[in-house]
Structures are given as C-alpha cells and as structure tokens.
C-alpha positions in Angstrom: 66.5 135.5 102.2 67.1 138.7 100.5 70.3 138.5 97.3 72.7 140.1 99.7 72.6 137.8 102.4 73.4 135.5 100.1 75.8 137.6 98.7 77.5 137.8 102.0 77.5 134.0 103.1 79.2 133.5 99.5 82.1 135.6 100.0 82.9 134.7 103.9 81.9 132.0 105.4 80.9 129.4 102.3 85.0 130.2 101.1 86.4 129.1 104.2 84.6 125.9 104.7 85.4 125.0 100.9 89.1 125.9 101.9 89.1 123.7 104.8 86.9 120.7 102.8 89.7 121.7 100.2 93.0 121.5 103.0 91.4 118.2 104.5 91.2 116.6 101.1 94.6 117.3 100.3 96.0 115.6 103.5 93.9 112.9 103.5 95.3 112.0 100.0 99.0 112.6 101.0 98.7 110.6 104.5 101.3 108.6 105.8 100.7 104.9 104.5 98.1 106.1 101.7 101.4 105.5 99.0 100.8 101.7 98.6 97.0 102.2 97.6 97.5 105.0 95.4 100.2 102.3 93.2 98.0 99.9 93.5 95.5 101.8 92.2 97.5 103.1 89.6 98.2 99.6 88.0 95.3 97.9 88.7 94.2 98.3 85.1 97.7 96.5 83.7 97.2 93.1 86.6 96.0 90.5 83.9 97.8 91.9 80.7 99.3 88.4 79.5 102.9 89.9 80.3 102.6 91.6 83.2 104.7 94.0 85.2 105.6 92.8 88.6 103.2 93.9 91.1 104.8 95.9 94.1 104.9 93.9 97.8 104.2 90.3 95.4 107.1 87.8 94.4 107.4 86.6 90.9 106.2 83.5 91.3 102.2 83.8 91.1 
C-alpha cells in the first residue's frame, strides 16, 4: 500500500463510516426508553449518602 492509497481511503470512505458509527451512537444514546437509565446512572454515586435524595420510580419508605 503506497501513502496515497492511504491517503484516499482517509478522506472518503474511513469519514463516512466514522460519520455513521458517529450518527448510530448518537441515537442509540437518545432512544426512546434510554431516559430512566441515563438518571439512574446519573445518581447512582449519591444512593447511600446518609440523607439521600429520593430515588426516581421508588417510594419513600425503603
């Protein structure tokens, strides 16, 4: 393989499958449903703080 073969590949084909890897990402993050595990994600790190915040989709009483 010869620099501007390389070259090429680089500017055609290797952008659009990072674009696609790059669209797919973005709607797999931003799925219908995906909401719930992102906030449950997000406060995962405050569960057992000795006054906690309730937990979304839990009751009070734990």
């Amino acid at each position: 393989m010869t620099y501007d073969l390389l070259a090429e590949f680089a500017r055609s084909w290797a952008v659009v499958g990072l674009m696609a890897f790059f669209v797919a990402m973005v709607l797999w993050i931003f799925r219908p449903g995906s909401g719930k595990l992102h906030q449950e994600a997000a406060t995962m790190i405050f569960r057992h703080d000795k006054n906690p915040g309730p937990v979304p989709g839990q009751s009070k009483e734990v």
